[in-house]
C-alpha positions in Angstrom: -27.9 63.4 -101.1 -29.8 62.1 -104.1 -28.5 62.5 -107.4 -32.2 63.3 -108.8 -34.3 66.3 -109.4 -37.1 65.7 -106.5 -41.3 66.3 -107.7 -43.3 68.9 -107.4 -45.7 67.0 -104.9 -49.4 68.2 -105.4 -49.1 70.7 -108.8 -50.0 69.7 -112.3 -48.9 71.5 -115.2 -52.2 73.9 -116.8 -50.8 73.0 -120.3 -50.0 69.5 -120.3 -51.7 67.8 -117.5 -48.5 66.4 -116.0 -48.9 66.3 -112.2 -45.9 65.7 -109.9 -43.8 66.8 -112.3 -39.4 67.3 -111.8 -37.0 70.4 -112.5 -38.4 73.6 -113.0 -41.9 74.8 -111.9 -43.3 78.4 -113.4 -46.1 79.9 -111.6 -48.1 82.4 -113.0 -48.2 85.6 -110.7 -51.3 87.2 -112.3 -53.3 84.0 -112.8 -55.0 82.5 -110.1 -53.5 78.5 -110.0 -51.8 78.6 -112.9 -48.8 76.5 -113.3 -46.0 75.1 -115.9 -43.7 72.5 -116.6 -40.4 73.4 -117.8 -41.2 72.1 -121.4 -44.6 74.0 -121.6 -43.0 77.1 -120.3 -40.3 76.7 -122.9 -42.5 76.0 -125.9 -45.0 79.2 -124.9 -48.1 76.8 -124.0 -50.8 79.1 -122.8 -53.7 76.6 -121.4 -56.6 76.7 -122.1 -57.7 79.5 -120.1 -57.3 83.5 -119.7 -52.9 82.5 -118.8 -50.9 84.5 -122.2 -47.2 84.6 -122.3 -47.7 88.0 -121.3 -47.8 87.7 -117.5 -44.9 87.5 -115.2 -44.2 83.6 -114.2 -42.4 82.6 -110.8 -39.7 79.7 -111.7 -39.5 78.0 -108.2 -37.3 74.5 -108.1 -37.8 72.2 -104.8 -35.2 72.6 -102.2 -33.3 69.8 -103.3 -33.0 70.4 -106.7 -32.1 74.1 -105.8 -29.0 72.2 -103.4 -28.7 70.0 -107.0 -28.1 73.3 -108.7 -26.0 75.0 -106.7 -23.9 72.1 -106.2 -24.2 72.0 -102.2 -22.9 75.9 -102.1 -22.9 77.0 -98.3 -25.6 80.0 -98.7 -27.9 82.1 -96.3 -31.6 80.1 -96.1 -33.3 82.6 -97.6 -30.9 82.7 -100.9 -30.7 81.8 -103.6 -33.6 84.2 -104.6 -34.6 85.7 -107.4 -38.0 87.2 -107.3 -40.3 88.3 -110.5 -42.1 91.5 -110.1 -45.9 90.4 -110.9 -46.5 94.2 -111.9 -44.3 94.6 -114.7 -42.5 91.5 -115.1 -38.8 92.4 -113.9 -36.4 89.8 -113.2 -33.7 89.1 -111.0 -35.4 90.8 -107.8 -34.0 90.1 -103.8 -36.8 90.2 -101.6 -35.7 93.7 -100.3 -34.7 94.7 -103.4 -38.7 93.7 -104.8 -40.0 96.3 -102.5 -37.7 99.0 -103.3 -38.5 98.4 -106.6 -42.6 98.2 -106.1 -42.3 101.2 -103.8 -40.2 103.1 -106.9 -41.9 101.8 -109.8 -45.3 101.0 -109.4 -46.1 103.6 -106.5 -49.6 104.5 -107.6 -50.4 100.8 -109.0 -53.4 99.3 -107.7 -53.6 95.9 -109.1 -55.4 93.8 -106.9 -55.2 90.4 -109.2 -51.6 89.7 -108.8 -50.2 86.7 -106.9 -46.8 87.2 -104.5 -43.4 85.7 -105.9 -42.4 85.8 -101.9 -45.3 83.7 -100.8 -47.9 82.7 -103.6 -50.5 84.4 -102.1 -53.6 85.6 -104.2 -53.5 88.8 -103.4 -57.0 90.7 -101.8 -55.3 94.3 -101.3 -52.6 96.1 -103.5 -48.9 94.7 -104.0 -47.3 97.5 -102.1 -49.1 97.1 -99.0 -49.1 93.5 -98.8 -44.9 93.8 -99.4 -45.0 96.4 -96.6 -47.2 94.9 -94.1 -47.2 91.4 -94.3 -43.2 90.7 -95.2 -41.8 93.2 -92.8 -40.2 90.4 -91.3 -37.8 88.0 -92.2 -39.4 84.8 -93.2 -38.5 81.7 -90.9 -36.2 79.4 -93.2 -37.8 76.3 -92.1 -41.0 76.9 -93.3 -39.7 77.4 -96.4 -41.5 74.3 -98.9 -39.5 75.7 -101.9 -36.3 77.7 -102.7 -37.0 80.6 -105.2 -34.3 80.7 -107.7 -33.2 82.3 -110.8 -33.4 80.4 -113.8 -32.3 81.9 -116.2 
């Protein structure tokens, strides 16, 4: 196994330009395509468009630095997982425990614009629905591209 944090093939950072970069990847969950490095995330870089440190952000690591991370801990495929709640910006979320939490909190919330921490889709219908009828399911761990981690 390599000793290296792998690249995050295809994404540039909005802030800095960086493209393929390593470690950790935020994604924007309200902005459509918006991305960070660690280091912009870190220093509060905005872009240059309507992105403020305001909205939630997704930190997703490759699968092999999330095995680099957790040191080659035997864990189920679809953990480590810690989900970001694009509605209000709560941390720390499993993916049952996201729509528990939607389905609590944010009942009567119809926010179209979001994107979905489980899937990074742009969302066309409200967040509650799309938990409820497109995750039903539990996703297939090989078609995982990423692990969603905590980074805290």
């Amino acid at each position: 196994m390599s000793r290296h944090f792998s690249r995050h093939t295809g994404v540039s950072c909005d802030a800095c330009s960086k493209g393929g970069f390593t470690g950790k990847r935020y994604k924007c969950l309200i902005c459509y395509d918006f991305d960070l490095c660690a280091e912009c995330y870190e220093a509060g870089e905005t872009g240059n468009g309507r992105h403020t440190t305001e909205h939630p952000m997704q930190c997703i690591l490759t699968k092999v630095d999330a095995d680099l991370f957790y040191g080659g801990e035997n864990h189920p495929p679809e953990q480590p997982q810690a989900l970001t709640c694009p509605l209000c910006g709560g941390l720390g979320f499993s993916e049952q425990q996201l729509k528990e939490h939607v389905a609590k909190q944010h009942k009567e919330d119809r926010i179209n614009e979001v994107i979905c921490p489980i899937c990074m889709e742009n969302l066309g219908n409200d967040f509650s629905t799309h938990l409820n009828v497109d995750h039903r399911a539990a996703r297939d761990a090989e078609v995982l591209i990423s692990t969603i981690i905590s980074c805290v």
